[in-house]
C-alpha positions as CSV (number, residue, x, y, z in Angstrom):
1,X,14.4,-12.3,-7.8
2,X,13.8,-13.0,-4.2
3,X,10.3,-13.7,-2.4
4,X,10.4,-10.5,-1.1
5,X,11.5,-8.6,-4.1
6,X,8.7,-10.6,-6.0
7,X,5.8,-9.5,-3.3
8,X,6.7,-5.9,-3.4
9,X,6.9,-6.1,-7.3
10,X,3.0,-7.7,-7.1
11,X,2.1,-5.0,-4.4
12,X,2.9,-2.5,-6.5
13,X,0.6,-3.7,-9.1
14,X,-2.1,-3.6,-7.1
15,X,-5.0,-0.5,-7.4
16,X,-3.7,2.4,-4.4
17,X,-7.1,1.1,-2.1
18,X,-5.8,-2.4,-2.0
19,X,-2.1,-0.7,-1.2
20,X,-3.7,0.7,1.6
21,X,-6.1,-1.8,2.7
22,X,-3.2,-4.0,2.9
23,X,-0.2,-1.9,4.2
24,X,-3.1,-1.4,7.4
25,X,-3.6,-5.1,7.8
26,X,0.1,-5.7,7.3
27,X,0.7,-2.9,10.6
28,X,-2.3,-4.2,12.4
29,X,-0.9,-8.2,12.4
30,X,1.2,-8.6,15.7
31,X,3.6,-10.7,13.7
32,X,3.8,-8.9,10.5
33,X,4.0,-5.2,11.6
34,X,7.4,-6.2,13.6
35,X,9.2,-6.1,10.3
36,X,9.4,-2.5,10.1
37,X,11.9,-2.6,6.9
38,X,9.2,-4.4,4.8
39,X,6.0,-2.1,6.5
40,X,8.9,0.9,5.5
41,X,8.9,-0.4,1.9
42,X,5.0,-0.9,1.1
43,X,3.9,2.7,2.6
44,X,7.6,4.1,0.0
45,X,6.2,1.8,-2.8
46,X,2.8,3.2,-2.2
47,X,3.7,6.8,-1.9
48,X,5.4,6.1,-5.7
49,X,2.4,4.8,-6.6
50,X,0.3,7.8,-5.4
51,X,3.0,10.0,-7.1
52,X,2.7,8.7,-10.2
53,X,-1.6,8.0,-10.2
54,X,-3.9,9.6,-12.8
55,X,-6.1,12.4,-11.3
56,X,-8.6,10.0,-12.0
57,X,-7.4,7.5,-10.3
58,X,-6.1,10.1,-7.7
59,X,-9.7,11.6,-6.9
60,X,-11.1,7.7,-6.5
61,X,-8.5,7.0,-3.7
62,X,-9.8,10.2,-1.8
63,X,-13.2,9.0,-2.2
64,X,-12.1,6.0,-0.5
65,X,-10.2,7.8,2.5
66,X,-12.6,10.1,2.9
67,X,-15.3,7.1,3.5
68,X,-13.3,4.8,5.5
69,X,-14.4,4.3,8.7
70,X,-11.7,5.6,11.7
C-alpha cells in the first residue's frame, strides 16, 4: 500500500468533524491545496463517509456545521 493509499485509508477512519476540519486546512495550505487530485479524494472519501453515517452520528456533524464559525 502506498503512502498515499495508507493516509486516505487513516482519513477515512477518522470521526466526519475531523474529515472536515482537515479537508479545510488541507485547501487552506498554499502547498497542500495545489494537489487537487488528493483535495478531490478526501472531500469523495468524506462524502462516502457521510453516506454511510448513523443519523446519530449524522445529526452531530450538523451540530458542528451549523456552529462553525464562517
Amino acid at each position: 500500500m502506498s503512502s498515499l493509499e495508507k493516509r486516505l485509508e487513516a482519513f477515512r477512519q477518522l470521526p466526519l468533524r475531523a474529515q472536515l476540519s482537515l479537508i479545510n486546512s488541507t485547501a487552506s495550505n498554499e502547498v497542500l491545496s495545489q494537489n487537487q487530485e488528493y483535495l478531490q479524494s478526501l472531500n469523495r472519501i468524506h462524502q462516502e463517509c457521510l453516506n454511510s453515517a448513523t443519523p446519530k452520528q449524522k445529526a452531530a456533524y450538523e451540530v458542528f456545521i451549523k456552529n462553525a464559525p464562517d
